[in-house]
N, C-alpha and C positions, 0 to 999 in steps of 0.2 A: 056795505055794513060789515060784508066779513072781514076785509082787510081794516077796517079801523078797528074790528075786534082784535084783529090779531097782532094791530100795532099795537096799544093798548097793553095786550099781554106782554109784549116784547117789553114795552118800556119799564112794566113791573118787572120782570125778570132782572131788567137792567139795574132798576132799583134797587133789588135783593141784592142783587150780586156787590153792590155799591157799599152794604148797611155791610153785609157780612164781613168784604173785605177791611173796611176798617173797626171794626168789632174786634176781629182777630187781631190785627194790629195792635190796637189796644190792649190786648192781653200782655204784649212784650214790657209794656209799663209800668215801671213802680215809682214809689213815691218816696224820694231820700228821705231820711228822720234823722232828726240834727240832736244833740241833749236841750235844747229850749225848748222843743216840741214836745216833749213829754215832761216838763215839770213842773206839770199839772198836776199830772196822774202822781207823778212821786210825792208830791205834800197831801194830796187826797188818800194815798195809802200808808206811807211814814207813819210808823208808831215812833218816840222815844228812841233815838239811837242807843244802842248798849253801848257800856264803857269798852274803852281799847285791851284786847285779848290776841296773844297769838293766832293766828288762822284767819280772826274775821276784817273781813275790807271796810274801809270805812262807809258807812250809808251815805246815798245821794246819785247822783247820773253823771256818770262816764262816754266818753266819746270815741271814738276809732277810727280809723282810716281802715280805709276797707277797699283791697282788689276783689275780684271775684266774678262765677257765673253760677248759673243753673240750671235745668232741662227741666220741663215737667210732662209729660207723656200720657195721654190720658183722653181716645180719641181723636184730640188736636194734639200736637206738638209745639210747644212753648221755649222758645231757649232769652234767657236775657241776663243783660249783665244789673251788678249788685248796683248802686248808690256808691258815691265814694265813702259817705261817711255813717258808722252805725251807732246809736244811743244804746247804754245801757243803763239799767236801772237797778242797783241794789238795795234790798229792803232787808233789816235786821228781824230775825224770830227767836222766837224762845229758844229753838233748836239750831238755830245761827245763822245763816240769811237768802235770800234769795236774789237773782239773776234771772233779769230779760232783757234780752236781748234785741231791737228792731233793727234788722240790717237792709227794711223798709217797710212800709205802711203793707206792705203783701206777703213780709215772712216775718216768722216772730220766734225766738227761740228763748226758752225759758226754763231754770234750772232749781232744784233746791237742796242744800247742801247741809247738814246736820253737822256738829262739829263735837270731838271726841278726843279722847285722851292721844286716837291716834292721826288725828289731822282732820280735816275734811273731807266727806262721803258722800258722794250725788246719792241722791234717793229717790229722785224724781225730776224726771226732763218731759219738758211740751215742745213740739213743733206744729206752727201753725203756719199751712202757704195756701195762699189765695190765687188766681189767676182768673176773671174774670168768674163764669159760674163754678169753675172747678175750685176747690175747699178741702185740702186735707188736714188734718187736726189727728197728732200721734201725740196722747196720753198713755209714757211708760213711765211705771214705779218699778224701781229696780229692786230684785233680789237675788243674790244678797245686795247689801248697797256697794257701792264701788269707791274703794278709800281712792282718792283724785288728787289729794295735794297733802301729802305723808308731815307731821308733825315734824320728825328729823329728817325731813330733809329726803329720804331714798325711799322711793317703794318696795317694798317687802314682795319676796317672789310669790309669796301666797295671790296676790290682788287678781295674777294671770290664772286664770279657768274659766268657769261653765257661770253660766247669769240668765237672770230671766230680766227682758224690761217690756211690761205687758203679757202681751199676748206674743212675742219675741222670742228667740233663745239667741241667745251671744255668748262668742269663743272673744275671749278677751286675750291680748297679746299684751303686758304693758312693760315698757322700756324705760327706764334712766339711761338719759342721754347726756354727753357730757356738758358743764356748765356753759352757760355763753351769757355776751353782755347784748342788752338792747337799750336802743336811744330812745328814751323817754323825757319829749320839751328840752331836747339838746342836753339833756343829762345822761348819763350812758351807767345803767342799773343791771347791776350781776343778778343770771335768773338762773331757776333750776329748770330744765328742760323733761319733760316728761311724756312718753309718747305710748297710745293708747289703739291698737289696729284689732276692730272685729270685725269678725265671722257674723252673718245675722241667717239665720232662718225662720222659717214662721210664715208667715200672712204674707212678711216681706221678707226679701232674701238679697242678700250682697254683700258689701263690704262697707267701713266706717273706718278710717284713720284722723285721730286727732292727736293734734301737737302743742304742748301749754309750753308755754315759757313764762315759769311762775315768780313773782318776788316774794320772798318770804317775810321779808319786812312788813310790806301793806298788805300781802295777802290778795294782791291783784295778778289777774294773768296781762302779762304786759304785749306780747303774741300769741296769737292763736291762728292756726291752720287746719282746716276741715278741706279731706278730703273724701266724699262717699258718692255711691250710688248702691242703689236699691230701686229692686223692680218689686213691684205688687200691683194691687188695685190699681194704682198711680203711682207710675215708673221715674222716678226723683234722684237725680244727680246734682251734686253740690259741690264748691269748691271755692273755698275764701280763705282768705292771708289778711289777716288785722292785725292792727299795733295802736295800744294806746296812744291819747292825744298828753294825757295828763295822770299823774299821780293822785290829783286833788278832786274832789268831784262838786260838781252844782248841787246846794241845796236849796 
């Protein structure tokens, strides 16, 4: 009797150890999002597009090509690469429009941008990553806001200092880089280059380099490169190189 007890237990053990290893496994998984997978959600939230205005990108969902990885650190250790391709979703506000970003079904990146005499102003950015029960969700409202895409064209040296976003404090670095072209659908479109490296401390602490490469014409980022890591609660390292698919977006 005691040895089929004890087989018994082994074989449970065996089982655990079977569930776990692929559980974790699973964690490395996400789920690419294409623009047809979300153009649901965008005609369920679409108000009225507003008429065409300097700054604002036209409404609808945009697509990307997308390299990239991630870490996420958080009693397990999580490392996985992006999806090649990521949807975004711009939505038109009273105050000028909104961006999110799925660069897959387990990270979401979401932005809202007020528009003013002197260009475009993040005011508020969400990050949402999932990896099986781990879930971090960062709601920061920026203060001051952060002019991000300058009306004429060059950032103003004022935009580098001190910023709260949250519970956050960020040392903002931001650079005009000089102009470059990117190939957009084999079309090749002069962008203003615009590059943005913080300091974070707070809850979470590290560093955050982002790099626009903006048209001013449609008011779209035609490249984008994130490069951060930040330790807190949940130690998060990011790193992706995107290039739009198209000018024109799905409605």
């Amino acid at each position: 009797m005691r040895n089929k007890i004890l087989a018994a237990l082994a074989a449970i053990v065996v089982i655990a150890a079977v569930v776990v290893f692929f559980v974790v496994r699973s964690l490395d998984d996400q789920t690419q999002t294409k623009a047809a997978d979300v153009m649901g959600e965008f005609r369920a939230a679409a108000k009225p597009a507003k008429d065409p205005r300097p700054g604002l990108p036209a409404q609808g969902v945009y697509e990307y090509r997308v390299t990239g990885k991630e870490k996420i650190q958080k009693a397990l250790t999580i490392e996985r690469t992006l999806p090649p391709t990521a949807a975004m979703i711009v939505l038109h506000t009273d105050a000028g429009y909104d961006t999110d970003t799925r660069y897959s079904g387990e990270h979401r990146e979401q932005a809202r941008y007020a528009l003013g005499a002197e260009g475009a102003t993040l005011t508020l950015a969400i990050t949402t990553i999932a990896a099986g029960p781990i879930k971090t969700v960062r709601d920061r409202a920026w203060n001051p806001v952060l002019l991000r895409f300058p009306a004429d064209g060059t950032l103003p040296g004022s935009v580098s200092g001190d910023y709260t976003a949250g519970d956050l404090k960020l040392k903002v670095t931001a650079t005009n880089l000089p102009d470059e072209t990117v190939e957009v659908d084999g079309t090749p479109v002069k962008a203003k280059v615009y590059k943005f490296a913080q300091d974070v401390t707070g809850e979470y602490s590290g560093n955050r380099t982002e790099t626009f490469w903006y048209d001013p014409k449609s008011a779209l980022v035609l490249r984008y490169v994130i490069r951060s890591s930040i330790k807190g609660p949940t130690n998060l390292d990011f790193d992706v190189d995107q290039t739009l698919v198209s000018l024109t977006p799905r409605t």
